[in-house]
C-alpha positions as CSV (number, residue, x, y, z in Angstrom):
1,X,81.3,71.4,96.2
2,X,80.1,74.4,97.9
3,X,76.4,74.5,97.6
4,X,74.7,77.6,97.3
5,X,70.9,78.8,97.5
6,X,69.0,81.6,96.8
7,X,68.9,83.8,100.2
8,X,65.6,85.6,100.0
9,X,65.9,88.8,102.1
10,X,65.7,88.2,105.5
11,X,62.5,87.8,106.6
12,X,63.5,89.2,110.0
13,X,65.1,92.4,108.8
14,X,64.2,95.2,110.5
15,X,61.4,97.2,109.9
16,X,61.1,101.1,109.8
17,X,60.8,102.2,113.6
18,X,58.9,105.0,114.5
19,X,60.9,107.9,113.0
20,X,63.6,108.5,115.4
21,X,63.6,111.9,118.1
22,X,66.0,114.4,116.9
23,X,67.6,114.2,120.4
24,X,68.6,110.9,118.3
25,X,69.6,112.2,115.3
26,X,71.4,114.4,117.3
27,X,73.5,111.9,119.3
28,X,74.6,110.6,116.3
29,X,75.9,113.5,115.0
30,X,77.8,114.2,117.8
31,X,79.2,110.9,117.5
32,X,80.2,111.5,113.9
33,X,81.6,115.0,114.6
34,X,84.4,112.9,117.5
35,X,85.4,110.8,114.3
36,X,86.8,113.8,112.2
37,X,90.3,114.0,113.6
38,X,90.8,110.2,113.1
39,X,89.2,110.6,109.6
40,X,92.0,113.8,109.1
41,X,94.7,111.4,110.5
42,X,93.5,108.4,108.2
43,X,93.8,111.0,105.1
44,X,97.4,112.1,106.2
45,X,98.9,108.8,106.6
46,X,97.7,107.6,103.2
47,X,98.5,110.9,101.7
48,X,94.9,110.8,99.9
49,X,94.3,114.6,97.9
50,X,91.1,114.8,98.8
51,X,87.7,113.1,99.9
52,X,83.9,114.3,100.4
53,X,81.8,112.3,103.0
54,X,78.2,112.4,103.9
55,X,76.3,110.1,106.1
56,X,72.4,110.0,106.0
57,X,70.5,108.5,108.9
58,X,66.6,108.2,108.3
59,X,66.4,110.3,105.5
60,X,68.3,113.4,107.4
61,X,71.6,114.5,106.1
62,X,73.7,114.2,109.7
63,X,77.4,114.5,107.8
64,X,78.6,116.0,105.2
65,X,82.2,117.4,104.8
66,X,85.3,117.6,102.4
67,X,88.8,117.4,102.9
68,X,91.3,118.2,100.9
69,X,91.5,118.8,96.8
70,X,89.6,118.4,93.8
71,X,92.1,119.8,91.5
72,X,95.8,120.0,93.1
73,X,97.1,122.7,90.8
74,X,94.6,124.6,91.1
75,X,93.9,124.5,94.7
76,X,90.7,123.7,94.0
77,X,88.9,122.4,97.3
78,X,86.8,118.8,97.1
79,X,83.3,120.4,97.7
80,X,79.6,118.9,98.0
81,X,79.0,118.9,94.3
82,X,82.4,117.5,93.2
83,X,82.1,115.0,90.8
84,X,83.4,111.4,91.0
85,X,83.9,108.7,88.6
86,X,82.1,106.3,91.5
87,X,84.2,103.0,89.4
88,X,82.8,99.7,90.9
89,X,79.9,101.2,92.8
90,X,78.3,101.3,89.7
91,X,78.0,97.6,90.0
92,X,75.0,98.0,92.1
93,X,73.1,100.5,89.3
94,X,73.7,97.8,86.4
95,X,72.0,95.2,88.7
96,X,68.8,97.7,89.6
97,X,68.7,98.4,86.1
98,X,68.4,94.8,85.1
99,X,66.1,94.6,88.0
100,X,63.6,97.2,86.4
101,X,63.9,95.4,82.7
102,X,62.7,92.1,84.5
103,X,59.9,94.1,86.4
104,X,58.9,94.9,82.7
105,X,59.0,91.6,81.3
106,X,62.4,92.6,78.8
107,X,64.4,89.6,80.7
108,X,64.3,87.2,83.3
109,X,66.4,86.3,85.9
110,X,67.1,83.2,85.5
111,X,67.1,82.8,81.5
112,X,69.8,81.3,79.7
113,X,72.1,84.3,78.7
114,X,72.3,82.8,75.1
115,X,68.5,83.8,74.8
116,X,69.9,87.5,74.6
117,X,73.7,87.1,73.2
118,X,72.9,83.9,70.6
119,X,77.0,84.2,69.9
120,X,78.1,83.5,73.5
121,X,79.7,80.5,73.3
122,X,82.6,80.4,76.2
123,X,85.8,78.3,74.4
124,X,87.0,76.4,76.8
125,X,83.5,75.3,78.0
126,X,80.7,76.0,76.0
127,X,78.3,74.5,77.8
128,X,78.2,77.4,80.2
129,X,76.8,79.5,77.8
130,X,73.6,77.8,78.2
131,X,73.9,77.4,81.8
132,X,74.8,81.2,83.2
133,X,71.8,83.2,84.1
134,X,71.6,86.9,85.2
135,X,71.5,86.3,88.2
136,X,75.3,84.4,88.0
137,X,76.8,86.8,86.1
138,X,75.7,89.9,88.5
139,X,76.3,87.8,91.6
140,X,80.4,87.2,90.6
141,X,79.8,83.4,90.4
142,X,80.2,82.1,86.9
143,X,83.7,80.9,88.0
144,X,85.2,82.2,85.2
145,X,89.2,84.3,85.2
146,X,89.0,87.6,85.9
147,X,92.1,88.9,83.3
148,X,91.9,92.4,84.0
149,X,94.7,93.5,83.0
150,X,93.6,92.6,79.2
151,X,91.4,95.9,79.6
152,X,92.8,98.0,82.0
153,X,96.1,99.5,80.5
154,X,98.5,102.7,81.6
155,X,97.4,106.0,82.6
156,X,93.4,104.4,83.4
157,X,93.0,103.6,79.5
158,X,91.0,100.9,78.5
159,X,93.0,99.0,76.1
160,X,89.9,96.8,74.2
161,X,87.0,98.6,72.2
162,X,83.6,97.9,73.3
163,X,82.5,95.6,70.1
164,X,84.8,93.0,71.6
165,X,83.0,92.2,74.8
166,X,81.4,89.2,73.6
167,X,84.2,87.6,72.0
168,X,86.5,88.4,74.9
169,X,84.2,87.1,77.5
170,X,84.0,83.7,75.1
171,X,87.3,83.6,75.8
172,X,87.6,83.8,79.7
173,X,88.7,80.4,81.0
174,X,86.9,78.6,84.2
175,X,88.6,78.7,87.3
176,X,86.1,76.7,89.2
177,X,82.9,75.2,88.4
178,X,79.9,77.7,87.9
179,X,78.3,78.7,91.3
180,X,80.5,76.4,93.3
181,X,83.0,79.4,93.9
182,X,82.6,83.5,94.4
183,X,85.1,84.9,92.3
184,X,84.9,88.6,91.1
185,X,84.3,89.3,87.5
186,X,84.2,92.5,85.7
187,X,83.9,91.0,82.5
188,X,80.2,89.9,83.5
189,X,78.8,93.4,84.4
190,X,79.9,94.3,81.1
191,X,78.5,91.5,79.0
192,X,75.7,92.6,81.4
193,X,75.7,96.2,79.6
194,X,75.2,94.0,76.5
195,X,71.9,92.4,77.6
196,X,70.6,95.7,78.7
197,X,71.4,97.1,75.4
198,X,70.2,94.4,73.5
199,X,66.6,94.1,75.0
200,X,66.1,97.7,74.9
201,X,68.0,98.9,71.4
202,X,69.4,102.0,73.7
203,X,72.7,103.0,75.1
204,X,72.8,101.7,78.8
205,X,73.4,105.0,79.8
206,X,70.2,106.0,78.7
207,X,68.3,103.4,79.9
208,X,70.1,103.6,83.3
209,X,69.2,107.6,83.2
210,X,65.3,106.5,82.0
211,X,64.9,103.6,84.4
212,X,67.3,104.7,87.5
213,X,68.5,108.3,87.5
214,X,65.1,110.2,86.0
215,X,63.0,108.3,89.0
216,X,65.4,109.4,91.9
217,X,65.9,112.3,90.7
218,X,69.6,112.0,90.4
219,X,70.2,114.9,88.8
220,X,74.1,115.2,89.5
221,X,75.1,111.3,88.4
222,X,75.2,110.2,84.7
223,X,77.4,107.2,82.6
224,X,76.8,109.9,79.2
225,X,79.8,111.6,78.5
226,X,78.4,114.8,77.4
227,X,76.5,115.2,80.3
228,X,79.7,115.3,82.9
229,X,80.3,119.3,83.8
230,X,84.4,119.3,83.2
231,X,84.9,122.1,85.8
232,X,83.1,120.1,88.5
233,X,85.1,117.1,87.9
234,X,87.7,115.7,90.6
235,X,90.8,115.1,88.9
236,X,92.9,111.8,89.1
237,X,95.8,111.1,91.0
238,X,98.2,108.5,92.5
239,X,100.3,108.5,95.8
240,X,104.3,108.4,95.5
241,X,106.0,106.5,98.2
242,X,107.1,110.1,99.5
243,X,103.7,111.0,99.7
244,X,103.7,113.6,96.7
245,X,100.0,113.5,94.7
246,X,100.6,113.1,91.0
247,X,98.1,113.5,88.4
248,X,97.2,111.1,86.3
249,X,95.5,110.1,82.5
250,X,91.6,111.0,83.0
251,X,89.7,107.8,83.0
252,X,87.7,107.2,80.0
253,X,84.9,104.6,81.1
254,X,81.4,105.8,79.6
255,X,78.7,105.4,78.0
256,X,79.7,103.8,75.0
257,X,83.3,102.1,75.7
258,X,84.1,98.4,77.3
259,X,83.5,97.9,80.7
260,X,81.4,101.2,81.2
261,X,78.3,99.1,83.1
262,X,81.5,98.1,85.5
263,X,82.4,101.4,86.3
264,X,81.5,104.4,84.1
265,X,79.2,106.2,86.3
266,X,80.1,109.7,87.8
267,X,77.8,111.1,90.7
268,X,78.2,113.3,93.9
269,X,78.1,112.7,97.8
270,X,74.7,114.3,97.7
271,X,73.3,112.2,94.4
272,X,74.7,108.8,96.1
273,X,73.1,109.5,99.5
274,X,69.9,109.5,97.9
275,X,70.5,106.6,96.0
276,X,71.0,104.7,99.1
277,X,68.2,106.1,100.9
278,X,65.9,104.6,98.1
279,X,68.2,101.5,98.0
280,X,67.3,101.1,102.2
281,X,62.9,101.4,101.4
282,X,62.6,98.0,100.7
283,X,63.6,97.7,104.2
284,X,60.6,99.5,104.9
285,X,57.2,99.5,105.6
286,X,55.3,100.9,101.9
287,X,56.1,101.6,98.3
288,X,59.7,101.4,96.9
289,X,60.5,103.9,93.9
290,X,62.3,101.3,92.2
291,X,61.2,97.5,91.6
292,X,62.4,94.6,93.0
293,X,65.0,95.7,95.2
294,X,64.6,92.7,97.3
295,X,65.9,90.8,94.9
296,X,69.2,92.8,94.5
297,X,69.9,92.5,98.1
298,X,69.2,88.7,98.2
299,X,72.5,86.9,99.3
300,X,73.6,84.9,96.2
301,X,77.2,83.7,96.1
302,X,79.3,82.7,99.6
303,X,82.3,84.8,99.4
304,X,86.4,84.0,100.5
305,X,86.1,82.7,104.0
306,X,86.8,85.1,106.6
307,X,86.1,85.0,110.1
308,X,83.0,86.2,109.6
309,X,80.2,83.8,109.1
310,X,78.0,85.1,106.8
311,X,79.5,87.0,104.1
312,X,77.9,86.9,101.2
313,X,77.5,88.9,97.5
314,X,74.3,89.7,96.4
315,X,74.0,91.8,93.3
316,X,76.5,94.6,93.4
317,X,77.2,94.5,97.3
318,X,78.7,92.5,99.7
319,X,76.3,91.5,102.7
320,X,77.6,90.7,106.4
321,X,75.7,90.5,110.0
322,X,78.0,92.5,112.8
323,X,80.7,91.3,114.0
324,X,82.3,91.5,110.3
325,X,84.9,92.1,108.3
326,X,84.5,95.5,106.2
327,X,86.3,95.8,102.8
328,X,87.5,92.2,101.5
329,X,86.7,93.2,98.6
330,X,90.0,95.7,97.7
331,X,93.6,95.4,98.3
332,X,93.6,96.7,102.2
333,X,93.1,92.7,103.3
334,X,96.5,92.2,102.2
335,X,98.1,94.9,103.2
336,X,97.0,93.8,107.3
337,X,98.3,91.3,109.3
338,X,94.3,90.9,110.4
339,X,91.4,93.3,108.6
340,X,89.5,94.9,112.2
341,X,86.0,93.2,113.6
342,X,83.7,95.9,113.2
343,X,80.9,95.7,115.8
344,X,82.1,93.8,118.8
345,X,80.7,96.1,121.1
346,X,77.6,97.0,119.8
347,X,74.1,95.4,118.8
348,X,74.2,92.9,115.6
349,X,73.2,94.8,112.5
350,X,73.2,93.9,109.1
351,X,75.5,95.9,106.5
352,X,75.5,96.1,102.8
353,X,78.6,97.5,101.4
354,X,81.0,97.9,98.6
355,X,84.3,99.4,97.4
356,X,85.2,100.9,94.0
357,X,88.8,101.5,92.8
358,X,89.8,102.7,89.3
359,X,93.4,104.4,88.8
360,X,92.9,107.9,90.6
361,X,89.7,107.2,92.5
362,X,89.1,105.3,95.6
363,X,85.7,104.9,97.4
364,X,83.4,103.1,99.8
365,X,79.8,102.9,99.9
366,X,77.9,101.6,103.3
367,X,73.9,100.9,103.8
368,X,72.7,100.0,107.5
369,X,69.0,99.2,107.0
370,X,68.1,99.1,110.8
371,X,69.3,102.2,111.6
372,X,68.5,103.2,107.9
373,X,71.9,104.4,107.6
374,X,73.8,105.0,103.8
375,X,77.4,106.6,104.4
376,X,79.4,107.5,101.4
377,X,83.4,107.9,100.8
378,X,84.6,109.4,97.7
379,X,88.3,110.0,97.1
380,X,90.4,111.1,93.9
381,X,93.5,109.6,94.1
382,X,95.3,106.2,95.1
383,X,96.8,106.4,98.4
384,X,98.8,104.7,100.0
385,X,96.4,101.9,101.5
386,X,92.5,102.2,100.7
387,X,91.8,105.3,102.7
388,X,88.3,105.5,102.1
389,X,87.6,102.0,103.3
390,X,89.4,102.8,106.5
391,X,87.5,106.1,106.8
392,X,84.0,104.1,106.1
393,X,84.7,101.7,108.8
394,X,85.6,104.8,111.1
395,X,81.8,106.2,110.8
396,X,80.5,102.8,110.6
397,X,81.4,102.7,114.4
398,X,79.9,105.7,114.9
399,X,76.6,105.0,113.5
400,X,76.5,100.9,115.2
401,X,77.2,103.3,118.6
402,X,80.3,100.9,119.2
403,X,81.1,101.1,123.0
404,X,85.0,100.6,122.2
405,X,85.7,101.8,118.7
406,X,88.5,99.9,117.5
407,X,91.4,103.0,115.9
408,X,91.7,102.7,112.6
409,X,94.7,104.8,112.2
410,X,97.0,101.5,113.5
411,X,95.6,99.5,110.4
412,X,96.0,102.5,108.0
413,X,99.8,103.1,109.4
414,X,100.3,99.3,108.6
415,X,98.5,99.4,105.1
416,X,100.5,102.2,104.3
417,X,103.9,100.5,105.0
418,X,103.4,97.6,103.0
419,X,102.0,99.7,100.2
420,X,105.8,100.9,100.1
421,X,107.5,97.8,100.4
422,X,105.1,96.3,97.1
423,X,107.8,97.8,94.6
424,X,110.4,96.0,96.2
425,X,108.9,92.7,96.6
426,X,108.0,92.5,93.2
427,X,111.5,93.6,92.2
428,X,112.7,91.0,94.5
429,X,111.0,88.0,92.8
430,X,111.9,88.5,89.6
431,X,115.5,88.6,90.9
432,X,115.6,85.5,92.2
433,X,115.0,84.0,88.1
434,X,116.7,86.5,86.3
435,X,119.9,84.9,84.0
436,X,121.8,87.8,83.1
437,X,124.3,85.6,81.8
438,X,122.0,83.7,79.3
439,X,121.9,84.4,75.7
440,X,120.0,87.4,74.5
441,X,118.4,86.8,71.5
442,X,118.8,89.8,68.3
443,X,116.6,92.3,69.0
444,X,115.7,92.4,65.1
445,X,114.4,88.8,65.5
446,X,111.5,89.4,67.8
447,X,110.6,92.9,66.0
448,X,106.8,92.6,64.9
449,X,103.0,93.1,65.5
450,X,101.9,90.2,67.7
451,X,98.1,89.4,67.6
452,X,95.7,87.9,70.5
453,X,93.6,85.4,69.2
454,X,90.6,87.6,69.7
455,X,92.0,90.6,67.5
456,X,91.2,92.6,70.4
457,X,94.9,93.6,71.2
458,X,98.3,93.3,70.0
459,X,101.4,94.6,70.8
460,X,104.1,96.5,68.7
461,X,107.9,95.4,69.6
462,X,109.9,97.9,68.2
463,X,113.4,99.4,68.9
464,X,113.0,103.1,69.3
465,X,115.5,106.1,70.6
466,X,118.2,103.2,70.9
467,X,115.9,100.8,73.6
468,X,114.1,98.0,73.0
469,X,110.2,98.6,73.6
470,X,106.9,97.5,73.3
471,X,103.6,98.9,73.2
472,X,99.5,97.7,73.4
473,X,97.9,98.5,70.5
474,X,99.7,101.3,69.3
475,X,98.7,103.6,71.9
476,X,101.9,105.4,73.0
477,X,100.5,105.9,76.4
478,X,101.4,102.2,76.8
479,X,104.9,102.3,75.8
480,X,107.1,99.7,77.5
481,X,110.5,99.5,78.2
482,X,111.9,95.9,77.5
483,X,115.5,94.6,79.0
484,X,116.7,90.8,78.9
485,X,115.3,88.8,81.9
486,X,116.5,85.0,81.0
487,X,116.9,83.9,77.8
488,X,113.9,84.4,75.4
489,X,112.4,86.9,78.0
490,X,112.2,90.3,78.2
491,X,111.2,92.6,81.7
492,X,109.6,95.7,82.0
493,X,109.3,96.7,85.2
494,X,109.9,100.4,85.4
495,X,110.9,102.8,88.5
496,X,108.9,102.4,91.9
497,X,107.6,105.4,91.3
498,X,107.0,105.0,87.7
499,X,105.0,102.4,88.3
500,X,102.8,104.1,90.6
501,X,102.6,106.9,88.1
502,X,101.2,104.4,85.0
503,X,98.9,102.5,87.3
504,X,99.5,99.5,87.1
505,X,99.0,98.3,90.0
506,X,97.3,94.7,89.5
507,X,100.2,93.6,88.4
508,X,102.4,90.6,90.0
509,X,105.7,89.5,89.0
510,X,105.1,87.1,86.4
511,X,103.0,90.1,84.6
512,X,106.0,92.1,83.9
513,X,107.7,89.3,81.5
514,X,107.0,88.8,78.0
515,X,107.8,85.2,77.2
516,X,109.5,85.3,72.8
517,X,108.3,81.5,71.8
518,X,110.0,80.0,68.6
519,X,108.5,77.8,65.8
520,X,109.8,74.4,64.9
521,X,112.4,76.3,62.3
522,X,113.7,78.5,65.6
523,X,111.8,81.4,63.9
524,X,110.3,83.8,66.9
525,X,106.5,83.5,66.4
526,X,104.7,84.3,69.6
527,X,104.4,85.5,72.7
528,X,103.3,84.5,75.9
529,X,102.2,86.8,78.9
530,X,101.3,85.9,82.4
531,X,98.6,88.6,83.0
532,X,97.2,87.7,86.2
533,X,96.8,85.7,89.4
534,X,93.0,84.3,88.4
535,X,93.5,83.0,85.2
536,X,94.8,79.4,84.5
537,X,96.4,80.1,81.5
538,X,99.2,82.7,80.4
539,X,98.1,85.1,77.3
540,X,99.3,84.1,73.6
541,X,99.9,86.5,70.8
542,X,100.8,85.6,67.8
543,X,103.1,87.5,65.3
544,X,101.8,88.7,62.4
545,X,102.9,87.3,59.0
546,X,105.3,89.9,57.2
């Protein structure tokens, strides 16, 4: 068993120099400026619509620029004050938010989580319940199966209402034994949003904006629906293999629904930059405006082994020492032969970073506290590849002063040509089962409204316009084509480029089969879905008595 401690911040971390001479400041931007036509390269090759950048060095705005579109059809231009829905950077404003509610005394890091949910009671191993602290469930190491994909539908709509985030997370099997394994979780940010709610009796999106947002002076960044200008909005869109942007279902993640304290939060270039600068004061000397940040950025949980050493998540960011490996948090890892060493050639720093994807949106989000560095990548579409990461890593380079900055257009290229071939190889593995030739059962057998055991979804078989279909929870926005696969199963894997066009883009090849199981008396009574690669178990839904 791994064994994990608490990594108080380092006490050697670098201190606040003197404030640096602009001749500095000024070398930097220069350095930043020579990045550009790599950065315009990097958002060719993975066809992203548009992105807004801004670095901040010391408090000084020394990059900010846009590229691109906010709104395709309209040939609206991305702009400073486009706003973003930021998706998982939001990770790191639950955790400060818990942070200040434990500076007040409302909760404590290392309570039971039962002292604030009573009914959390995990099936499969109900001990944990009284085990699993705050600090596990915000550090991704509870262990327990991700199962996104029992949220996350079609066109970026969340499938489950908000009132069943409890008795879904009671649900969630263990993949490994708590804290002996890093394993991500957005599930626990949200039962997260429940504590916060809980202790305070407020939404959490006003108790982030009271807590977080008011202090900073965020004035641009809010989880409150009402409170998001529509006309400033960057719209959604996803990458077709051909490199056409199409647009997408809005997301709906706010205040208010499941999985908003995951990734509900819209904010700016400007609003985040700030954010990070107050983030990067507890690496210096004097007051922070926000309490116990040190705790936040406390390594927690060791993450997947890479070649870098010290990798570690803290509470809503990933922590490495230079040389490292930027951005094993998204998809880009395995879409490279080898992710690039950042920092080879330049002084060891530390970095605190993270990534946020949500159908649409793409971003990365960098701290350097020696340099006190924040650099911020906002994008609104899926590309081909995780642009933004690759555009991160580009300034990243600049702002170490790398002596040979590795080219990050070679790892984009290669991103970007396996993010074609993904259709394909899933197509190609189901092939390889599929029994054409093996009985199809009646269609009018299997017809029926097939419950999870948690009454959170179901899905609707039906025949409709002549084809065989099914949807999740009536929402026809997550209508599904079924053909005969092998027997009792059924596929739905649609177009290459209708599948880019729904979203769905956690899914493997076992997730596009529906499984019809029969009873003792051969009556069809249940179904069984495959809906990820971190869960032990496949899905069961049971059909609904006539």
């Amino acid at each position: 068993m791994l064994v994990l401690t608490l990594f108080p911040l380092l006490a050697a971390a670098q201190q606040t120099p003197l404030l640096p001479l602009e001749s500095t400041l000024s070398g930097l931007r220069d350095r930043l400026a020579h990045v550009l036509p790599e950065i315009e390269a990097l958002k060719d090759i993975g066809g992203t619509t548009g992105i807004s950048i801004g670095v901040m060095s010391h408090g000084s705005v020394v990059l900010e620029t846009n590229l691109g579109f906010a709104d395709v059809e309209r040939r609206l231009l991305a702009t400073s004050s486009t706003i973003y829905p930021v998706a998982s950077l939001t990770k790191a404003f639950t955790a400060v938010t818990i942070a200040q509610l434990v500076d007040e005394g409302l909760v404590n890091w290392d309570e039971p989580l039962t002292s604030y949910i009573p009914e959390l009671s995990f099936e499969h191993d109900a001990s944990l319940a009284g085990q699993l602290s705050l600090v596990d469930i915000l550090s991704h190491r509870t262990g327990l199966a991700q199962l996104d994909n029992l949220w996350l539908g079609a066109d970026s709509q969340t499938l489950v209402a908000k009132n069943f985030t409890v008795s879904l997370c009671n649900h969630l099997s263990p993949m490994y034994p708590v804290r002996s394994q890093w394993l991500y979780n957005n599930w626990m940010y949200a039962l997260a949003g429940e504590v916060i709610e809980r202790v305070t009796n407020q939404s959490w999106g006003q108790v982030l904006a009271s807590r977080v947002l008011s202090r900073l002076q965020l004035s641009h960044t809010t989880a409150i629906a009402s409170e998001i200008p529509p006309d400033s909005l960057a719209l959604p869109y996803v990458v077709l293999d051909d490199l056409t942007p199409v647009r997408i279902g809005a997301v709906d993640l706010t205040d208010g629904s499941a999985m908003s304290t995951t990734g509900g939060i819209r904010s700016t270039v400007g609003d985040l930059l700030t954010w990070g600068n107050a983030l990067l004061s507890v690496f210096r000397n004097g007051e922070t405006p926000l309490a116990l940040l040190d705790a936040v950025f406390s390594g927690r949980s060791f993450m997947n082994s890479t070649a870098t050493p010290d990798e570690l998540y803290t509470m809503g960011f990933v922590k490495v020492m230079t040389p490292a490996q930027i951005g094993t948090l998204g998809l880009n890892p395995s879409l490279v032969d080898s992710m690039p060493m950042i920092g080879t050639s330049s002084k060891p720093q530390q970095v605190f970073y993270h990534t946020g994807a949500l159908p649409g949106y793409n971003h990365c989000f960098l701290l350097v506290p020696e340099s006190q560095s924040v650099i911020v990548v906002l994008s609104n579409s899926i590309s081909q590849g995780e642009t933004p990461c690759w555009v991160a890593q580009s300034l990243l380079q600049a702002v170490l002063n790398e002596k040979h900055p590795l080219d990050m257009t070679h790892y984009a290229e290669q991103a970007a040509a396996k993010w074609r071939t993904i259709h394909q190889g899933i197509a190609d593995a189901l092939e390889k089962d599929r029994r054409p030739d093996s009985p199809e059962p009646m269609h009018e057998r299997l017809l029926g409204k097939y419950w999870h055991k948690t009454r959170a979804v179901h899905l609707d078989v039906f025949q409709k316009d002549g084809a065989f279909k099914f949807n999740i929870n009536g929402k026809p926005e997550q209508e599904h084509v079924l053909s005969h696969y092998s027997d009792d199963t059924f596929v739905f894997l649609p177009s290459a480029d209708q599948r880019i066009r729904n979203g769905l883009f956690l899914y493997g090849p076992p997730s596009w089969l529906l499984h019809f199981k029969k009873d003792s008396s051969g009556s069809f009574t249940e179904i069984v879905w495959d809906m990820g690669s971190h869960t032990p178990f496949p899905e069961k839904f049971i059909r609904e008595e006539s």
